[in-house]
C-alpha positions as CSV (number, residue, x, y, z in Angstrom):
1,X,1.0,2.7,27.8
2,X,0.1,-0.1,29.4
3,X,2.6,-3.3,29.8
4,X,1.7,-6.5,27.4
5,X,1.6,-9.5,29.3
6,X,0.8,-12.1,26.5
7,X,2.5,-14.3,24.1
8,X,1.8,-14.8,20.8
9,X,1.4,-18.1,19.6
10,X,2.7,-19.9,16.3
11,X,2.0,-23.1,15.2
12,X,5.0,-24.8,12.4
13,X,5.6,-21.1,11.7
14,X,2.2,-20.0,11.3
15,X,0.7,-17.0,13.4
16,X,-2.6,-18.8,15.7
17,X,-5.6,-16.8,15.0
18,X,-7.0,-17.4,18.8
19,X,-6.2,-18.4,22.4
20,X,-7.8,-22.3,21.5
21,X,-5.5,-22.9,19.1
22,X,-2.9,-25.9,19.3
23,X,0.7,-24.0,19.6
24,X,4.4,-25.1,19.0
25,X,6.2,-21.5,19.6
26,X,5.4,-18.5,22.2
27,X,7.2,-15.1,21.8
28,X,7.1,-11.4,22.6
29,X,5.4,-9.2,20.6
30,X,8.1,-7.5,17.9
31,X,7.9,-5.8,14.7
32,X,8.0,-7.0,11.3
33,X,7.9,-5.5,7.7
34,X,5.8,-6.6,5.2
35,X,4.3,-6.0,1.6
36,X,0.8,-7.3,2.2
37,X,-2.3,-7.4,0.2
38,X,-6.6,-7.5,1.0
39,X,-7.8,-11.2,0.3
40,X,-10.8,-11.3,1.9
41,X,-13.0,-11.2,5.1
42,X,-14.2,-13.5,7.7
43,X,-16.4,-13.2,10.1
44,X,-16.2,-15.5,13.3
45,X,-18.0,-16.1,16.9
46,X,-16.4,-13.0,18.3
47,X,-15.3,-10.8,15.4
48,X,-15.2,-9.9,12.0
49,X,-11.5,-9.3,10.3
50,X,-10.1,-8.2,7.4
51,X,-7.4,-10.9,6.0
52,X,-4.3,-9.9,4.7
53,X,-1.9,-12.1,2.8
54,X,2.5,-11.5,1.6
55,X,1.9,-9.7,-1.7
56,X,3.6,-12.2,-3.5
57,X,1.1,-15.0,-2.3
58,X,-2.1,-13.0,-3.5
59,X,-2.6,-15.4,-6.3
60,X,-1.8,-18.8,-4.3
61,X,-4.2,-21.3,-3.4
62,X,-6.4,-19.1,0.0
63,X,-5.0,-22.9,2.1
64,X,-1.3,-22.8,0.9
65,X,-1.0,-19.2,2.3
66,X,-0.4,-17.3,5.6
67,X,-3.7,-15.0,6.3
68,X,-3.2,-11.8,8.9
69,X,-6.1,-11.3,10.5
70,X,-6.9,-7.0,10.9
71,X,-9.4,-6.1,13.5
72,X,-12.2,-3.6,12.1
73,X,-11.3,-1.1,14.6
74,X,-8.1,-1.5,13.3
75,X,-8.5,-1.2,9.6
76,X,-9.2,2.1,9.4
77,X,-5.4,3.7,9.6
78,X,-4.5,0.5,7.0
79,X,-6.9,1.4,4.5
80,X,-5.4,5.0,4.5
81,X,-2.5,3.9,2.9
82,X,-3.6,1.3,0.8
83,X,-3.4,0.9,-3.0
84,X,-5.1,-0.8,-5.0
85,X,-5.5,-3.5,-2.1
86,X,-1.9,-3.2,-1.2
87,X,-0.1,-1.8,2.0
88,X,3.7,-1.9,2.5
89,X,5.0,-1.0,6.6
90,X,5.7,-2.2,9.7
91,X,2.9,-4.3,11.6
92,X,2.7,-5.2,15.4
93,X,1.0,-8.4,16.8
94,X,-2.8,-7.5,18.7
95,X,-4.3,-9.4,20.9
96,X,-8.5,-8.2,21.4
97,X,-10.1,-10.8,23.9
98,X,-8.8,-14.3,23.1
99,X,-8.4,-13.4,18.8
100,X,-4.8,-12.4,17.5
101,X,-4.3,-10.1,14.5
102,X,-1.7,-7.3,13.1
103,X,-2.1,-3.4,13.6
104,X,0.2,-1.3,11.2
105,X,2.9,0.9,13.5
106,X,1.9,4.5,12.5
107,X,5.2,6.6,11.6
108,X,5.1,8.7,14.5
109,X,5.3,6.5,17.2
């Protein structure tokens, strides 16, 4: 596997979606649990992502919440253990070109 040799960046607590983004806090890639639900799409210059939000946000105002961006090549393994728009595991920080998202950790590795 090959090493990881970027950051990712957080702004007041909030994941940055890309490399241009103003950034308060730099860290190591870890692993985090969540309970996350589909919102939505969006589609920007370089890719199109699925957004994720906490379950418990998924009727909150779309700007009061934290969004986690999911690659399409990604999205495939999440969908697989959706319901009904919900996913519960363990995610890991991506980094494709200069965009940030989350990949769900698959049981086996």
């Amino acid at each position: 596997m090959k090493k990881q040799t970027w950051k990712m960046h957080f702004y007041k607590g909030v994941p940055c979606r890309w490399d241009g983004e103003s950034y308060d806090k730099e860290c190591d890639n870890y692993e985090f649990e969540a309970d996350l639900f589909i919102a939505g799409y969006e589609r920007g210059c370089s890719s199109a992502v699925i957004l994720l939000v906490h379950y418990a946000d998924r009727n909150k105002d779309r700007d009061e919440i934290t969004h986690y961006a999911v690659f399409m090549s990604d999205i495939t393994s999440i969908v697989r253990h959706m319901t009904h728009g919900r996913i519960k595991g363990t995610f890991v920080w991506v980094k494709k070109g200069a965009n940030y998202g989350i990949q769900l950790k698959e049981k086996d590795e």
